[in-house]
N, C-alpha and C positions, 0 to 999 in steps of 0.2 A: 546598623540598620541593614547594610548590602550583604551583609552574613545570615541575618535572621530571615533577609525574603528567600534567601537561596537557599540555606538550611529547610524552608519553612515547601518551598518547592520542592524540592527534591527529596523529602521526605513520603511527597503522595506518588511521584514514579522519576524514575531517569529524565532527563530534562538535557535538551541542546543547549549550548554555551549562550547562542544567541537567543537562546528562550529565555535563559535567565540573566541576560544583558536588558532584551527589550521590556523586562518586567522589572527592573531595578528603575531604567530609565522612566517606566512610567509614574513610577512613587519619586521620582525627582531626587535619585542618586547619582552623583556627578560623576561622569563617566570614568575618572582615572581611581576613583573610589570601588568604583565595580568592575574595572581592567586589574585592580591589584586584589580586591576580594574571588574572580574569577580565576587568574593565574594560580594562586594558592592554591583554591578548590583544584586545579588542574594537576598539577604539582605533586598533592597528595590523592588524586584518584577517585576525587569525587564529581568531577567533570569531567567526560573521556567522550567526546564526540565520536568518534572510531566506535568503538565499544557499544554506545549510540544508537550510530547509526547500522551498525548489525544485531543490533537485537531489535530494531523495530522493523528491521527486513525480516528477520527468521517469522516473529511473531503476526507481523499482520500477513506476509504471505501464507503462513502456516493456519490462523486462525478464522483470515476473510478471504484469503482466496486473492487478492492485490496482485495485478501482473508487475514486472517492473519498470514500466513506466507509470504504472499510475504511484508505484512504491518513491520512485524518484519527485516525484510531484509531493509527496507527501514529507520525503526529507528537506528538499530545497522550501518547504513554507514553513518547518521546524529549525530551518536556519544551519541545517549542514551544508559544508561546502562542494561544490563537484566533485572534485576528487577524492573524498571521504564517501560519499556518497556513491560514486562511480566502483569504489573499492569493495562496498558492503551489499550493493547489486548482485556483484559476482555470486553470491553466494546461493543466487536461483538461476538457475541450467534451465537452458530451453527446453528440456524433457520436465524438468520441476515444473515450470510453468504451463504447460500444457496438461499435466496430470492433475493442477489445478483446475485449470477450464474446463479440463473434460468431467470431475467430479462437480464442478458448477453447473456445466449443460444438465447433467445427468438429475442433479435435486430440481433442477428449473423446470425442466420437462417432466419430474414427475410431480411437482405439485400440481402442473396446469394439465395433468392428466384428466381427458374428459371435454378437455374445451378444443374450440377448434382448430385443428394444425397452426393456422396461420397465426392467429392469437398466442398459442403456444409455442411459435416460432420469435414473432416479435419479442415476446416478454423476455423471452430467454438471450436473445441479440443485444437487449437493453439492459440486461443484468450484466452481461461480461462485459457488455462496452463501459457500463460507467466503473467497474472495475480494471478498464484499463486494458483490455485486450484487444487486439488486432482485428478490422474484421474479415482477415481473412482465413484466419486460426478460429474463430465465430464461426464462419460459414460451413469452414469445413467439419467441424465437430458438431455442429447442429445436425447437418447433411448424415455424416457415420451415425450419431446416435438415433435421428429419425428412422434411419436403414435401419439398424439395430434391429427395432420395436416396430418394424415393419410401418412404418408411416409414411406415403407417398411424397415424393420427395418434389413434384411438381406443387405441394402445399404451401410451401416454402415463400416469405413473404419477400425477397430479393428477385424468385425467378433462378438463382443461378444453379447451375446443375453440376 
């Protein structure tokens, strides 16, 4: 049975060790039943948290746009460990991240193209932030792309200059 959930999981996408630990334990697989069915998977390469946890860094940074801490947030609740997780970070560079946000300011501001600076400052503040980004990396890329596009930067829903 602790073969068939895991088979049965990790056939719809890659899966953390402890994802497919806390979904044995919840069908009521006794824990050394699913430590010796997990090792196996381990073993032969069908659970590789490492592995994991860099391809969910490439792909959700690559695909949403996720700074890395919100990327860490998102392994630590999929059950990888710090230091796995700490190692598969590395793989977005502060210029990666920031060429992120700044291709996110940039769709942000032009969907609310039209609406009021200030409106279309907020939205854009609340977009990166619940992605995870700093807001002072926020500030400052809202501020360069408002210059940009010539938008009066006193619009600005912070104030900060």
């Amino acid at each position: 049975m602790a073969r068939a959930i895991a088979l049965r999981m990790l056939t719809g996408a890659p899966r953390s060790r402890a994802q497919l630990a806390e979904a044995m334990a919840r069908r009521d697989v006794p824990e050394e039943v699913a430590d010796r069915v997990l090792d196996r998977f381990t073993e032969v390469g069908l659970v590789d948290d490492t592995e994991y946890a860099r391809m969910l860094v490439r792909t959700r940074h690559a695909e949403r746009g996720l700074s890395r801490r919100a990327l860490a947030v998102e392994l630590r609740r999929r059950g990888v460990d710090e230091e796995t997780a700490d190692e598969a970070l590395t793989q977005v560079e502060d210029a990666d991240e920031e060429h992120a946000a700044r291709a996110l300011v940039r769709r942000k501001l032009a969907a609310t193209a039209g609406l009021d600076p200030q409106v279309r400052s907020r939205r854009t503040y609340a977009a990166l932030g619940r992605r995870g980004y700093g807001s002072a990396l926020i500030a400052r890329l809202v501020r360069e792309e408002l210059a940009r596009e010539g938008t009066d930067e006193q619009d600005r829903p912070d104030g900060i200059g």
